[in-house]
N, C-alpha and C positions, 0 to 999 in steps of 0.2 A: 714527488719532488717537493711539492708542498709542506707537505706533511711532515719531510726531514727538515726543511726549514726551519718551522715552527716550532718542532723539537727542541733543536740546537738550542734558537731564541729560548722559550720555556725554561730547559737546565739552564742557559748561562745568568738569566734572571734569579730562579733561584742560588744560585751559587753567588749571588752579588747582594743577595735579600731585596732585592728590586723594590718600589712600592706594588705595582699593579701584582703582585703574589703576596703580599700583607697578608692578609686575609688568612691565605693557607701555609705560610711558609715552615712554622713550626707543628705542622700538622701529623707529617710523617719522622717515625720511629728511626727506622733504617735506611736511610735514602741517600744514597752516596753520589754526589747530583756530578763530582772530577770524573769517577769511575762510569758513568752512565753517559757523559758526554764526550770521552774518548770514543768509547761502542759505537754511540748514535754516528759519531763522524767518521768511524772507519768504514759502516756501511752506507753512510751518504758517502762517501769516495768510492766505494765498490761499486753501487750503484750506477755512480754519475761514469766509471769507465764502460760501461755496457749493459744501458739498461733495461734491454729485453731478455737478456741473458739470468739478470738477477730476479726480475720480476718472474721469470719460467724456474729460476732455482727456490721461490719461492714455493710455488706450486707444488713441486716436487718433494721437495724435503718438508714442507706443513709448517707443524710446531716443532720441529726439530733444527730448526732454521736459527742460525744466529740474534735473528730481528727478535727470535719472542724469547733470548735469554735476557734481553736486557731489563733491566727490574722496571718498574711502574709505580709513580707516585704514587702509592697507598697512602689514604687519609687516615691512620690507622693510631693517631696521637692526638685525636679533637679533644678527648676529657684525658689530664692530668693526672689527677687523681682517679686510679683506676677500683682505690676501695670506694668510691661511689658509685660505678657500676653495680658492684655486689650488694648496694645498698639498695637502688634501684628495683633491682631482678627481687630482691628479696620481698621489699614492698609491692612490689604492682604484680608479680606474678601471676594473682589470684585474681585481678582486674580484667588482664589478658587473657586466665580463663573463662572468662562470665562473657567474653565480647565472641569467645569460642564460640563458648555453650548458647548463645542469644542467637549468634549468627547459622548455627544449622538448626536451632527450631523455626525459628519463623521462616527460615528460607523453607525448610522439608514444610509446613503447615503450608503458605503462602502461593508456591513455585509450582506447585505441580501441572498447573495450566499453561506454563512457558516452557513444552516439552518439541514447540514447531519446529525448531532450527534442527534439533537430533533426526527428528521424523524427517526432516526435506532430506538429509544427507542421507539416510538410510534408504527411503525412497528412490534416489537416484543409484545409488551404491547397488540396489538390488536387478534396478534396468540396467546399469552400465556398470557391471562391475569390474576394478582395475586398480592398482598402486594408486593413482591420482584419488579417484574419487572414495578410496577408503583411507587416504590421508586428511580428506575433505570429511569425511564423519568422523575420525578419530580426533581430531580438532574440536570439531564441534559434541564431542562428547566430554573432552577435556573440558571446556567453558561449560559447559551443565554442572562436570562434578567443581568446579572452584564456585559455584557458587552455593553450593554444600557446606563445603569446607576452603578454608583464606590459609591456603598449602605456607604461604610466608610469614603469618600473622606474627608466629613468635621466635620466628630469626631476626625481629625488631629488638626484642628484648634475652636474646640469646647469647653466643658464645663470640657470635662476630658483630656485636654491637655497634662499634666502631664504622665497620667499614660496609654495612648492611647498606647504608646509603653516605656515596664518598665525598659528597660535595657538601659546605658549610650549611646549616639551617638557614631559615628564613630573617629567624630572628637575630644572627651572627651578620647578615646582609644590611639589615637595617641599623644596627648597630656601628657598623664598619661604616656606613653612609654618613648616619648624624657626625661618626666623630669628623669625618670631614669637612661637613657645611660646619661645624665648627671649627675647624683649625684654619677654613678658609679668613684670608686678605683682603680678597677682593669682592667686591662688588656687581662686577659684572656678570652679566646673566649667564649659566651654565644646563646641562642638561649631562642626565646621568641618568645609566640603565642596569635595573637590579633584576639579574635573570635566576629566579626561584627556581630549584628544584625539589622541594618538599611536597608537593602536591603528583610530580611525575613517576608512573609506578617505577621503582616499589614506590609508593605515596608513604608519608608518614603523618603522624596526630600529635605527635610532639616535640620538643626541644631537643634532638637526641643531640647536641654538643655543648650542652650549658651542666655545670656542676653545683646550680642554683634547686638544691630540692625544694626551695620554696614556692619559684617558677612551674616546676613538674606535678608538686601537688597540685596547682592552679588549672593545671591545663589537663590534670587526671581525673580533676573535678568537671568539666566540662564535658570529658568522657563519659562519667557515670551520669550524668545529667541527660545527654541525648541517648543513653541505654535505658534510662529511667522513660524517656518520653517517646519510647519509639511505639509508633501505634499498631494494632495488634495484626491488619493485615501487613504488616512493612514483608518485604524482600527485597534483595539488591546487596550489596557491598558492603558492610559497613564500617570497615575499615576506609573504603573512601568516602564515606562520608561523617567521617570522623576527622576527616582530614581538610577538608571542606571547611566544618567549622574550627577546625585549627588555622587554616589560612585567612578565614574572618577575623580570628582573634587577633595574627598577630599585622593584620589590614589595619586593626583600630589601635595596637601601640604603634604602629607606624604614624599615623594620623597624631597622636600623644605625642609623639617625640618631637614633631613637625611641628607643633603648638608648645610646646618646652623650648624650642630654643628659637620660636620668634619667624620664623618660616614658613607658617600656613596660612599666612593669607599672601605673599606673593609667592607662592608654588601650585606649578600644575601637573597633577599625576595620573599616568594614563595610566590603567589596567589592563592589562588583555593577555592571551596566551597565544601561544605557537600552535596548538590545533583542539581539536576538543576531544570528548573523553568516551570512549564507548566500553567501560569496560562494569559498568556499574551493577551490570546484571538486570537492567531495568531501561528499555527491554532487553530479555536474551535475546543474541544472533545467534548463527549459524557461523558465524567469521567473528576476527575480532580485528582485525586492520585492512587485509583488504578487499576493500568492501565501499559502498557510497552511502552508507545511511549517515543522516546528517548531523547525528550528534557526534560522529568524528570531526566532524570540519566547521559547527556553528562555533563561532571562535567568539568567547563574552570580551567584550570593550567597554570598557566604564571610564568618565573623565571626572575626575573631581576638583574644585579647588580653584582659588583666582575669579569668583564669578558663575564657575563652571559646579553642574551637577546634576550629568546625562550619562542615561544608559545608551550606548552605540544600538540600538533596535532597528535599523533599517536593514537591507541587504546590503552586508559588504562581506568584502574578501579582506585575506591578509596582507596582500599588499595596497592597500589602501590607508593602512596604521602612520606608515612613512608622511603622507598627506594630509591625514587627521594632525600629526605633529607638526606639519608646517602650518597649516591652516590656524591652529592655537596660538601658534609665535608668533604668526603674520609672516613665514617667512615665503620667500620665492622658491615656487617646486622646479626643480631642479631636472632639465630635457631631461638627462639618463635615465628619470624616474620612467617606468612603460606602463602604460595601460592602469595606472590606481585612478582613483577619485576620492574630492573630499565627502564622506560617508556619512557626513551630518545632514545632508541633504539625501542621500540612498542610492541605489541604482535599482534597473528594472529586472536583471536578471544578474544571474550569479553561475560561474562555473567551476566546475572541479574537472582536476586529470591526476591520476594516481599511477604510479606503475607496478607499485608493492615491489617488494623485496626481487633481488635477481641481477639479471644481465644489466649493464649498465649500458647496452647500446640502442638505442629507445627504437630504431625502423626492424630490431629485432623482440620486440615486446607485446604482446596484445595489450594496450593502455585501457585501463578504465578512465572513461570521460562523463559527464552529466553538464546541461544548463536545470535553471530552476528558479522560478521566480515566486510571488508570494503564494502562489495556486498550484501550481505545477510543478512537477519534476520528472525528467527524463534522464536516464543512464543508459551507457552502451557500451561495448568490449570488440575491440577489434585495433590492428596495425596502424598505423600513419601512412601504409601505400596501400591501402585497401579498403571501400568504405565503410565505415560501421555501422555496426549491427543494434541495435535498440533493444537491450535485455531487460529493460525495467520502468515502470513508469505509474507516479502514484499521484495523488490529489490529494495536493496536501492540508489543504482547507479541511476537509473530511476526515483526512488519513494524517495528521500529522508524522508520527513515528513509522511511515511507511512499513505497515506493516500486510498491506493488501493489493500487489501488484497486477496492475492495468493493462497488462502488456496484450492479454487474448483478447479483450476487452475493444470489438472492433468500435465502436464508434467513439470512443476515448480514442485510439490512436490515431482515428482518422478528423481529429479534433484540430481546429487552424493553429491555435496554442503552444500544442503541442508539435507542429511542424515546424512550428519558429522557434522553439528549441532544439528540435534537431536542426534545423540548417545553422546558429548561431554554433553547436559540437562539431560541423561540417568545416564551420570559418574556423575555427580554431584549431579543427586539423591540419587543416591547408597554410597554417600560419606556421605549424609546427613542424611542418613536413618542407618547408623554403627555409627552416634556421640552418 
């Protein structure tokens, strides 16, 4: 129901050029926003007269279902000028294959020692063999070979350019922002959130909606620059981390723009992401989401600006960010907020619960859960009516990258440390299991 809500709202916005669709509104080619908004509201009426009946004719009928004729905002008109695409492909082609050819020698020279996560699944796959656990190697055999071969590399600079990644660049964000702070009247203090997705896979390394080849050479320069100085053991991704220092670059025209038009020294700007990134090949897992190792969920926070110019390094979580931002403003945190803290000061322990992909009725799900504070870390898999089970536990003083699981490891488990991390995944069950 939400969902049709927001819809409707979305088309009738575009169909009126709204502001808050600026940004995108001449983005898409064919997008017939009258004919797309009668559809959305004939099956928000179907819906709303019985809606177990449509939710089950969903199921039923799949993609043959009304709901997925209706077309979808394709960003599929960012560049104008489409003979600069042709111009693009024609230049850099031969760039994108050098980042080819770079990225399976060093990986095949480099990687052959990161073969554990294939070996575990194989291992277990030959004791328990079954659908599940040869879905669980087949996986983990995929992430070995992608980091061979970057299977998407040159659908960046391919035939579906455009729509390869749909939402505006980085730099179209920061752009869209300054013109604002300048067409701004007023005075009064404001707060405004630019949510990147050039860095989220697919990740990208460049401008891909600016028609400025002079921009593109700039930032293809910086390409050849870290393929130029990649050192001879390197392995890992490197297309994201091409992307990395793409997002550095366009971090410091952000900061330039900020300082152009009179605004960096009363502005303060948090940095931080929605969760962290495990896909870098470095190290390889055996899983690629779910899973607890920690460079999915170490979420970077940087403050800059106003006085300020702090890296967030203590233990926090992400809801803590909410707090970080009143704490800056001085402003009063707000009861509704549950369980954050200001993170400039730390906390002692840190937790995660994940349910990965699936049923969305959580007392029907085994949850992965972990505490972990600067030393320790504990993970476990089990229900919310049953208690859980302790499948991992690493030192992370020693071990950072958990890569040496303590779990048989009797006097590590039976360590006081580590009990008060399990009883802290205990309170948290029990909190989750009264919602």
């Amino acid at each position: 129901e939400d969902n049709f809500k927001e819809w409707i709202s979305f088309v009738k916005h575009i169909l009126n050029r709204e502001k808050d669709v600026e940004i995108i509104i001449d983005n898409s080619l064919n997008y017939d926003a009258e004919k797309v908004l009668k559809q959305v509201e004939e099956q928000y009426s179907s819906f709303l007269s019985d809606k177990k009946n449509y939710i089950n004719s969903i199921f039923e009928q799949k993609t043959n279902h009304p709901l997925f004729k209706i077309s979808q905002y394709t960003q599929d008109n960012k560049i104008k000028n489409k003979e600069f695409i042709k111009q693009f492909q024609e230049k850099y082609r031969s760039l994108f294959e050098r980042i080819d050819k770079t990225h399976k020698k060093l990986n095949k020279k480099n990687c052959k020692h990161k073969f554990a996560g294939v070996r575990r699944k194989l291992g277990f796959f030959i004791i328990h063999p079954g659908k599940g656990s040869l879905k669980d190697l087949a996986k983990a055999v995929l992430i070995w070979k992608e980091i061979y071969k970057d299977s998407d590399l040159f659908d960046r600079i391919g035939d579906n350019y455009e729509t390869f990644k749909n939402a505006p660049s980085f730099k179209k964000h920061i752009d869209h922002y300054i013109n604002w702070e300048k067409s701004r009247t007023s005075n009064t203090p404001s707060f405004s959130c630019i949510h990147v997705d050039d860095i989220h896979n697919p990740e990208m390394f460049f401008t891909y909606d600016s028609e400025d080849m002079s921009l593109i050479d700039e930032e293809m320069r910086d390409v050849e620059d870290v393929l130029n100085n990649l050192p001879e053991k390197y392995y890992g991704n490197i297309t994201h981390d091409l992307s990395l220092r793409y997002i550095d670059s366009k971090l410091k025209y952000f900061f330039d723009k900020l300082k152009e038009i009179n605004k960096s020294d009363d502005t303060i700007v948090l940095i931080c992401a929605d969760h962290g990134f495990s896909f870098s090949g470095n190290p390889i897992r055996d899983s690629q989401i779910t899973n607890l190792y920690l460079e999915n969920y170490n979420i970077p926070c940087i403050v800059f600006g106003s006085g300020y110019s702090k890296e967030v390094d203590t233990l926090y979580s992400s809801k803590d960010i909410p707090f970080i931002l009143h704490a800056l403003v001085g402003g009063k945190i707000p009861t509704a907020f549950d369980d954050g803290i200001n993170s400039f000061s730390g906390r002692e322990f840190l937790s995660i619960e994940y349910c990965g992909g699936g049923c969305p009725v959580i007392k029907r799900r085994e949850l992965k859960m972990a505490a972990f504070n600067k030393e320790w870390f504990v993970g476990s898999m089990g229900k919310i009516d049953s208690k859980i089970v302790v499948t991992e536990t690493y030192n992370l003083k020693k071990d950072p990258k958990q890569s040496k699981n303590l779990i048989r490891n009797k006097s590590v488990i039976s360590n006081n440390a580590i009990d008060e991390l399990i009883s802290k995944i205990e309170e948290r069950r029990m909190a989750i299991k009264k919602l």
